[in-house]
ROLO-379041 format. One line per field, with one value per residue (C-alpha): residue number from 1; x, y, z. Coordinates in pm, whole numbers. Example, Ala and Ser with C-alpha at 12.3 -4.5 7.8 and 13.67 -1.06 7.14 Angstrom:
2
k (1 / 2)
east (1230 / 1367)
north (-450 / -106)
up (780 / 714)
***
This chain:
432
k (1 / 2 / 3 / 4 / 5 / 6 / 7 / 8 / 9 / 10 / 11 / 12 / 13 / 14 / 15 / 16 / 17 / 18 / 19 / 20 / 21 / 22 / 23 / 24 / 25 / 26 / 27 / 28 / 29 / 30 / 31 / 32 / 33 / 34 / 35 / 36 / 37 / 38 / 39 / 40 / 41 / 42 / 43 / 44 / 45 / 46 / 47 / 48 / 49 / 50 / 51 / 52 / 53 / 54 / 55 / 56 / 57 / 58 / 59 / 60 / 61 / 62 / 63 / 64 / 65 / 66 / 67 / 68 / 69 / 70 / 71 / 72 / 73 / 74 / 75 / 76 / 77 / 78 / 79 / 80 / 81 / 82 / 83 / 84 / 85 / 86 / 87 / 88 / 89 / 90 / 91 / 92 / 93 / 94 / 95 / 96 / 97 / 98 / 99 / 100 / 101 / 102 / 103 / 104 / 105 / 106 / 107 / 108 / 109 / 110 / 111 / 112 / 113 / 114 / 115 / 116 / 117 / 118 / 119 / 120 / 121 / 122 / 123 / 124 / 125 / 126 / 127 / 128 / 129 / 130 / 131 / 132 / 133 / 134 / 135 / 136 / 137 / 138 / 139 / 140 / 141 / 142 / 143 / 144 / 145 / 146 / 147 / 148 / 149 / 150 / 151 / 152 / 153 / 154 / 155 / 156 / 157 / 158 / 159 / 160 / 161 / 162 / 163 / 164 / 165 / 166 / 167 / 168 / 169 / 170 / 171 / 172 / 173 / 174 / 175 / 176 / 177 / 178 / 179 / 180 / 181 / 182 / 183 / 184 / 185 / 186 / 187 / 188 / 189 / 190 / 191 / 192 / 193 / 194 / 195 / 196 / 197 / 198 / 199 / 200 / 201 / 202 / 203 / 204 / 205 / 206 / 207 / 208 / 209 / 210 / 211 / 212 / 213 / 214 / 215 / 216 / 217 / 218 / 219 / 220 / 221 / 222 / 223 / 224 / 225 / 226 / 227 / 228 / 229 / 230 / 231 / 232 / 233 / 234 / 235 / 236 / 237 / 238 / 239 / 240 / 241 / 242 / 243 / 244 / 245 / 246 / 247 / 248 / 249 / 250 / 251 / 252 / 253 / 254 / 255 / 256 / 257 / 258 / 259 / 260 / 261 / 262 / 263 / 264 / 265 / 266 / 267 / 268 / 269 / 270 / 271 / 272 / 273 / 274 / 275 / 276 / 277 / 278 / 279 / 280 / 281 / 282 / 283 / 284 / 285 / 286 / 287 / 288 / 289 / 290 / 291 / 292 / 293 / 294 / 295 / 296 / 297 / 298 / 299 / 300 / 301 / 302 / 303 / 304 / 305 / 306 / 307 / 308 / 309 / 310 / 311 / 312 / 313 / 314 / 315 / 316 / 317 / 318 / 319 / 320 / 321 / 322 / 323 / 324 / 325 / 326 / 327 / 328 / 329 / 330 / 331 / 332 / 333 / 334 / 335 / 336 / 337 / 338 / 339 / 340 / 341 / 342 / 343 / 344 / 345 / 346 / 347 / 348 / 349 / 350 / 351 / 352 / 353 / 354 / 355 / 356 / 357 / 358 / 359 / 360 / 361 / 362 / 363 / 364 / 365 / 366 / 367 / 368 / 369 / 370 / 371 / 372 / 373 / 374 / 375 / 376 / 377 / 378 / 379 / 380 / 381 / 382 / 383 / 384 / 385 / 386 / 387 / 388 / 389 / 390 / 391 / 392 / 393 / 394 / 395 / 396 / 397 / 398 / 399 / 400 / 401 / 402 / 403 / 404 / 405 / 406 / 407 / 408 / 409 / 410 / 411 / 412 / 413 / 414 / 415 / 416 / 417 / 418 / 419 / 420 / 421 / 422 / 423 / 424 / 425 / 426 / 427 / 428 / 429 / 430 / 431 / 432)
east (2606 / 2598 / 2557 / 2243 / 2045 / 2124 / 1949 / 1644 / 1641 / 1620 / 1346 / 1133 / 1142 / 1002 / 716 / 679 / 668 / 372 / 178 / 242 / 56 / -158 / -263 / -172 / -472 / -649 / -496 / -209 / 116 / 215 / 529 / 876 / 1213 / 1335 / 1685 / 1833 / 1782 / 2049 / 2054 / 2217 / 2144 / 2058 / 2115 / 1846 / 1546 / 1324 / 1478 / 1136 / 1019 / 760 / 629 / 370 / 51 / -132 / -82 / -280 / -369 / -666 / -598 / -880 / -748 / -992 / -834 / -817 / -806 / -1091 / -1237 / -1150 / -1395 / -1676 / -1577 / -1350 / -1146 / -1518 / -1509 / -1863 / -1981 / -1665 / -1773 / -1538 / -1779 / -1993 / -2337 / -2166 / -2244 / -2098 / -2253 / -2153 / -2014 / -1948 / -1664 / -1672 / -1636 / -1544 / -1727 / -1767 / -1976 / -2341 / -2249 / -2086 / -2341 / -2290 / -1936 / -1976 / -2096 / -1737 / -1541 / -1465 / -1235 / -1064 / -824 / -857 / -542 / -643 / -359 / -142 / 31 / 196 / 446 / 247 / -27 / -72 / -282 / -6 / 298 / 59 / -68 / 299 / 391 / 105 / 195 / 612 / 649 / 909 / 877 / 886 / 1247 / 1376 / 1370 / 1380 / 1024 / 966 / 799 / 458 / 366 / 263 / 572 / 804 / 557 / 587 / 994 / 1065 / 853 / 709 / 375 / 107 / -32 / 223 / -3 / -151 / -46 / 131 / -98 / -378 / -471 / -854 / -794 / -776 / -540 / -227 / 15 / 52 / 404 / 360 / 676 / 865 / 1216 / 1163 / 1159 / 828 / 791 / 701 / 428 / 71 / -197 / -398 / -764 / -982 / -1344 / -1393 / -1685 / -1542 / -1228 / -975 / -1026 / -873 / -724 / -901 / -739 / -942 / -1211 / -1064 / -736 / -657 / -430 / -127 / -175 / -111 / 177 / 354 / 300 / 447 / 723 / 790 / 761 / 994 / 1286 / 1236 / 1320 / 1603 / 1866 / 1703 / 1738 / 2072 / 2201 / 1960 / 2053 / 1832 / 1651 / 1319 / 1385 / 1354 / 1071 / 882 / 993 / 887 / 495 / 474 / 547 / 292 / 58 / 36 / 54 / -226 / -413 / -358 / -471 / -734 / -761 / -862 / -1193 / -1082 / -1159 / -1469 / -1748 / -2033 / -1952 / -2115 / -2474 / -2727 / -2763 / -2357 / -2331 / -2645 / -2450 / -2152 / -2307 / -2289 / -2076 / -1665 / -1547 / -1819 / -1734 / -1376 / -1423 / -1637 / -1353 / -1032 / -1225 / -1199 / -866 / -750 / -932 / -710 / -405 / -374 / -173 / -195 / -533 / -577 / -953 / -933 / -1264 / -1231 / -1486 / -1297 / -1178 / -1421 / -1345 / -1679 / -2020 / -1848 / -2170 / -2327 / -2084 / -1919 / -2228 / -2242 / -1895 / -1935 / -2255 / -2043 / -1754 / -2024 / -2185 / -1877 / -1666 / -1989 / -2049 / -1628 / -1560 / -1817 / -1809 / -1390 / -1497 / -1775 / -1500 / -1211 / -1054 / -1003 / -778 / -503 / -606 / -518 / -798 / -628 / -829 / -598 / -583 / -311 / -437 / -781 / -958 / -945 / -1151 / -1273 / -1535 / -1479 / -1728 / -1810 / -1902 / -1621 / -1300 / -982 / -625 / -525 / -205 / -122 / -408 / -610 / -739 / -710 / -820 / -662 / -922 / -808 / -442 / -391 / -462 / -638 / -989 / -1170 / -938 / -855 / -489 / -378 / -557 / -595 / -716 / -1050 / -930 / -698 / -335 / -238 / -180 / -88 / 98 / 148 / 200 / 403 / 310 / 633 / 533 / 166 / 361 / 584 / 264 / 112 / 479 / 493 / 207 / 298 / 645 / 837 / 1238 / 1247 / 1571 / 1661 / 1820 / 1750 / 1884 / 1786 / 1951 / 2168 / 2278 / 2057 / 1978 / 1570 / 1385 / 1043 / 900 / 1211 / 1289 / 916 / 854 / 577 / 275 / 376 / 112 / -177 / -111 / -169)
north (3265 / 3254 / 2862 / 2914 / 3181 / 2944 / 2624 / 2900 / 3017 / 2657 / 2569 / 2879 / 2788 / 2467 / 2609 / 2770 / 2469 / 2330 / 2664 / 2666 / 2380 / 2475 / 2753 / 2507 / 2303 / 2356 / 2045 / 2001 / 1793 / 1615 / 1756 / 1566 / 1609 / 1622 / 1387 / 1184 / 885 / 587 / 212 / -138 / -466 / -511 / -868 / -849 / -786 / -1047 / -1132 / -1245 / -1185 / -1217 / -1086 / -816 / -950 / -631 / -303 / -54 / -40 / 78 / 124 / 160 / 275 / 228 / 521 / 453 / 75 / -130 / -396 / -761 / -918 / -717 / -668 / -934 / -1148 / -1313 / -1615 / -1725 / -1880 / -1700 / -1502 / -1230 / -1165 / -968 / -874 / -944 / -1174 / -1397 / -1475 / -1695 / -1527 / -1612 / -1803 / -2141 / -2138 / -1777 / -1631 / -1227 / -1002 / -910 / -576 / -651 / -799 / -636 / -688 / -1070 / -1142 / -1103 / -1227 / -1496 / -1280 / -1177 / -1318 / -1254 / -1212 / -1270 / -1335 / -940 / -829 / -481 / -345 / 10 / 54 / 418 / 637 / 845 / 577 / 295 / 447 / 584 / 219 / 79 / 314 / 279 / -11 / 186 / 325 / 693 / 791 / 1129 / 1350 / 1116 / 1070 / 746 / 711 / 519 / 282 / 455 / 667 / 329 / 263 / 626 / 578 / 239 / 251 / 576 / 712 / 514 / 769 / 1079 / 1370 / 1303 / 1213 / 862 / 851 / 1030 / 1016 / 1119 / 1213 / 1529 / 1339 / 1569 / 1370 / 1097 / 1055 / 1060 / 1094 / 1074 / 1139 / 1108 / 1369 / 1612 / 1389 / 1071 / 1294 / 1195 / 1473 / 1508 / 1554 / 1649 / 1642 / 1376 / 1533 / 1871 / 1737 / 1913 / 2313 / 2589 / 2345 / 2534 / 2840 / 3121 / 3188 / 3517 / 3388 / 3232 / 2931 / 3145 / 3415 / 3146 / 2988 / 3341 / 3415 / 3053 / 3102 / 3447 / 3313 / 3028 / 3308 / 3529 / 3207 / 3092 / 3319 / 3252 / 2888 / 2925 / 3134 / 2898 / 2567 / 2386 / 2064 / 2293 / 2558 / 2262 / 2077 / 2401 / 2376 / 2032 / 2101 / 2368 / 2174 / 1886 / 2143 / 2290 / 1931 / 1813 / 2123 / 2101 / 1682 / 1578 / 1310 / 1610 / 1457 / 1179 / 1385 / 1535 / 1300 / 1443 / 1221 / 928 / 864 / 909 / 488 / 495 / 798 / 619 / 272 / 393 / 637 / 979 / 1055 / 1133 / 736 / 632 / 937 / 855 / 500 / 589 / 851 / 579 / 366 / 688 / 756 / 335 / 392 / 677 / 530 / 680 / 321 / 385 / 568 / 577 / 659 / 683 / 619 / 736 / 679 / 358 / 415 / 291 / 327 / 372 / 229 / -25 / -244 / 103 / 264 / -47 / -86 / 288 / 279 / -63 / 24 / 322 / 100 / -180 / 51 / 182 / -126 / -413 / -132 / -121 / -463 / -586 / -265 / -342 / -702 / -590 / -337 / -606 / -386 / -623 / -900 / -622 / -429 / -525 / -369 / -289 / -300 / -196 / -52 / 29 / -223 / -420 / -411 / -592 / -859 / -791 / -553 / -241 / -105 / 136 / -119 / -23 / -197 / -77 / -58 / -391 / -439 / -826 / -969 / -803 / -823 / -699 / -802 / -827 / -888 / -918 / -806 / -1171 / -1317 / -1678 / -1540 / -1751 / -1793 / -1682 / -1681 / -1722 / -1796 / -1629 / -1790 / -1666 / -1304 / -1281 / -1450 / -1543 / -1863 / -1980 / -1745 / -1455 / -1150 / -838 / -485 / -492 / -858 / -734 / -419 / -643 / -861 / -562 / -481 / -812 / -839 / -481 / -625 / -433 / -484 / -604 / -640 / -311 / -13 / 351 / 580 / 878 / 1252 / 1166 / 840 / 598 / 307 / 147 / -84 / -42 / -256 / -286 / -680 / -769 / -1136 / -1134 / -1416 / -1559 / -1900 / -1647 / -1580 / -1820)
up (-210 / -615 / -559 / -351 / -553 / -863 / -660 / -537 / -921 / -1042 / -829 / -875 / -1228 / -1166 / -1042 / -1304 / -1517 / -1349 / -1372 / -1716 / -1739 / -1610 / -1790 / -2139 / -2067 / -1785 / -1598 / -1340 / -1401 / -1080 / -954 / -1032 / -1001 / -1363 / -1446 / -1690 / -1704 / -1820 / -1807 / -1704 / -1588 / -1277 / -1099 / -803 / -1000 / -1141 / -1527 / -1614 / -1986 / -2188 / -2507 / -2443 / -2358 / -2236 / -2466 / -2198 / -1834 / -1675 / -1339 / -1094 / -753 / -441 / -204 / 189 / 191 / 27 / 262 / 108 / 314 / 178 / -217 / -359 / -87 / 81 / 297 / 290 / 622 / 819 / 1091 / 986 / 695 / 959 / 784 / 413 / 198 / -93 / -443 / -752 / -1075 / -1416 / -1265 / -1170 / -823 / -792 / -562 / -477 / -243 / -287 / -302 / -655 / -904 / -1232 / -1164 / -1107 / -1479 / -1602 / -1340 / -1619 / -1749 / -1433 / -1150 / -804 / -652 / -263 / -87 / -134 / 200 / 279 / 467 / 523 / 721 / 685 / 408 / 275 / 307 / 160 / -147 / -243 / -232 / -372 / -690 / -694 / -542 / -297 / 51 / 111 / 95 / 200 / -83 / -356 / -544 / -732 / -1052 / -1132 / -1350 / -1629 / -1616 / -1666 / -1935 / -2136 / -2037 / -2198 / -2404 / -2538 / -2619 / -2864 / -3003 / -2983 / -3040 / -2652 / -2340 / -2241 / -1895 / -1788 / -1425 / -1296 / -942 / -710 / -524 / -529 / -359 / -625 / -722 / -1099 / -1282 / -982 / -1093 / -1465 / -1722 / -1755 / -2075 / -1877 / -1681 / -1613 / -1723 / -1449 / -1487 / -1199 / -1365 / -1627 / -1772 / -1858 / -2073 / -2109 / -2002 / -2263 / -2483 / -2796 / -2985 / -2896 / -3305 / -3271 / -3351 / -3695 / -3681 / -3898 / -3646 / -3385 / -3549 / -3596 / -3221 / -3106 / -3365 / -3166 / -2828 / -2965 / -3046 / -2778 / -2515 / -2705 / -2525 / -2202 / -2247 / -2388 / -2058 / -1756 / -1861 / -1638 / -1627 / -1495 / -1809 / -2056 / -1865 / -1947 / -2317 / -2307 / -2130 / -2401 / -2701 / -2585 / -2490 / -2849 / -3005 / -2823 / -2888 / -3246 / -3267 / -3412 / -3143 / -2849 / -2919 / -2736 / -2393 / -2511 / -2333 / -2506 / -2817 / -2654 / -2601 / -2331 / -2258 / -2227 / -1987 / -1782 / -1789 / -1622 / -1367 / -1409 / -1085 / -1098 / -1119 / -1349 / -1640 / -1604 / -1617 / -1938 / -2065 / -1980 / -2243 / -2492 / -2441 / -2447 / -2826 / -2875 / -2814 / -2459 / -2274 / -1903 / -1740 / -1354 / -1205 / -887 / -627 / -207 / 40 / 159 / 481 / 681 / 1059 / 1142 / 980 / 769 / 627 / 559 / 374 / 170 / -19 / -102 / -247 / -392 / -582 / -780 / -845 / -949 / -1178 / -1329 / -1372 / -1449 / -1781 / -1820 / -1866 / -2111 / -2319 / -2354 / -2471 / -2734 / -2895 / -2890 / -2663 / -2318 / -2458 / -2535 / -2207 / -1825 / -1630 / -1235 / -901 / -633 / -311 / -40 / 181 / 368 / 645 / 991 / 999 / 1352 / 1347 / 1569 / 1872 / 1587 / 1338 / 1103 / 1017 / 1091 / 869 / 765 / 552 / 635 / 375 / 126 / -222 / -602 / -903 / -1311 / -1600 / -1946 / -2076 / -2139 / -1762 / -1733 / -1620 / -1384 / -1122 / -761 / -666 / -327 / -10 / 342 / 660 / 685 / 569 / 846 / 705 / 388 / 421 / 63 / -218 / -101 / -286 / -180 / -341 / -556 / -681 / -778 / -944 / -1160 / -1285 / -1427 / -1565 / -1724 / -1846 / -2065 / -2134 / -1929 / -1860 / -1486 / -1413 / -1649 / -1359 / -1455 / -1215 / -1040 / -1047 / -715 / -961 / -744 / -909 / -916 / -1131 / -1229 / -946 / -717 / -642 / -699 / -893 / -1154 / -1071 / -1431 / -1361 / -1420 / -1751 / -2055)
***
């Protein structure tokens, strides 16, 4: 009986910690199960290494399955291309969809990857691997990228956060089983930074300092008697909360700093400003940004809607890229296109294209890649037919390119062991 009020207790608390948050800053951080975390070899994972070539990620993620056909995987003259079609690009024989033109003057700097395949073929189960490179597993939560990042190895800049995610996707697995210090901040609207994160003008800063110094004693006991991972999560949210409200670099969120021509350049919806704002916080020392753009699930009017979504995501990304380059910013940054899978390339009796997790595309540009290229080939969108690529392979690419420890086990709370992109093997050839 004690045993269960204890677990209820424990949990309760960990609510707590995330309404804390909360009410810190105005932003959510995405639920985890809080452990320790210890290391060892481990023999099955790519030993792969590399010096660092990329210091930050920004990781564009097309929610509900991006059509390759009709953004970056086109097969010019294929039938399967429907009412698409393909132009050149900065690249030598690289060729993209219409739909994508600002985005085709630096495909120089990128590499097409066209040849991924997935074992999920549902929303939910998809995008959980697309992000751990693990399927959905019981109770057990995997971490994301940029929580292996923060975990091995720590923040940049360590006044803010070491990932930021722009989303009001809820069910990303953040953390996953990693301490509350390896959390992403979640941001919902780019544009209106970070909410409350001010001390109130009524309050001097040595008024504030006595109060925190108060609140400080007054939760020693309580720590000291509810030794709990949740109890010192909270500890942990509160300390970062008052360090980032007390940085100078806060500014770093605050969008109105940049001019009228920029905020026009990258569009002024959702994807655009946080496209504009992962470029603030890569200058801030911020290493691992998400934005994520939805609309891609397209069932039903598929030549309609494609161009819709790609003519945000050209916007966004064709002001991105050369903006990175002109601040000396995209040679030390991997910029991420991914999705959880493509689209059948039979068109449906609704014109739309269906779930399609056997071939599909993403794209790298800068963080030391070999721009210019397209890796991997399909048969006419519908098999890979040459390099493949599983999720957990594309996952360890972006982890070698940051310098991540492949083969390096941490383990979960229930001692489970798991390496930052399970067995996945790095596409080494693309990188100089």
């Amino acid at each position: 009986m004690k045993t269960s009020y204890l677990k209820a207790d424990e949990l309760s608390r960990r609510q707590f910690v995330l309404r804390a948050a909360k009410t810190c800053l105005g932003v959510s951080v995405l639920p985890m199960v809080a452990g320790r975390a210890h290391g060892a070899p481990f023999a099955d994972a790519s030993a792969a290494k590399q010096i660092a070539s990329a210091k930050n990620v920004i990781y564009l993620y097309m929610s509900g399955g991006m059509s390759h056909l009709d953004t970056f995987g086109v097969v010019p003259g294929s039938e399967q291309m429907g009412a698409t079609k393909a132009i050149a690009t900065s690249a030598d024989g690289v060729q993209i969809s219409e739909y994508l033109p600002n985005t085709a003057k630096s495909m120089h700097h990128g590499v097409v990857i066209n040849s991924l395949n997935s074992t999920q073929g549902a929303h939910e189960q998809g995008n959980y691997y697309q992000h751990t490179s693990y399927t959905m597993r019981g109770a057990t939560r995997h971490p994301s990228m940029g929580a292996w990042l923060t975990t091995f190895q720590g923040r940049s800049n360590p006044a803010l956060p070491g990932s930021v995610i722009v989303t009001n996707d809820s069910k990303h697995p953040g953390a996953g089983f990693f301490p509350a210090t390896a959390a992403p901040l979640v941001i919902n609207n780019p544009a209106g930074g970070l909410q409350n994160s001010k001390r109130l003008s009524s309050l001097s800063e040595s008024d504030f300092d006595y109060r925190l110094g108060l609140a400080s004693k007054l939760d020693q006991k309580f720590q000291q008697s509810y030794q709990y991972s949740g109890v010192k999560a909270y500890a942990d949210v509160y300390r970062d909360a008052v360090s980032v409200m007390k940085s100078k670099d806060l500014v770093a969120f605050d969008l109105s700093h940049e001019s009228d021509e920029m905020h026009e350049a990258y569009g002024s919806d959702s994807f655009g400003q946080g496209c504009l704002l992962a470029r603030r916080l890569v200058e801030h020392g911020v290493r691992f940004i998400e934005v994520n753009l939805g609309g891609w699930d397209t069932h039903n009017d598929n030549f309609v809607r494609v161009p819709e979504r790609c003519q945000i995501l050209d916007k966004a990304l064709g002001a991105l890229l050369p903006d990175l380059h002109s601040r000396g910013l995209l040679d030390e940054t991997l910029v991420v296109l991914a999705t959880e899978f493509g689209r059948t390339p039979d068109v449906n009796q609704n014109e739309g294209r269906d779930h399609y997790p056997k071939a599909f595309s993403s794209v790298l540009w800068g963080g030391g890649v070999n721009g210019g290229q397209v890796y991997g080939k399909t048969d006419r969108g519908i098999e890979v037919s040459e390099n493949q690529v599983s999720v957990p392979d594309f996952n360890a690419t972006i982890a070698y390119a940051l310098g991540l420890p492949l083969d390096h086990v941490l383990y979960s709370p229930t001692k489970r062991p798991f390496t930052v992109a399970d067995k996945g093997k790095p596409i080494t050839s693309i990188f100089g």
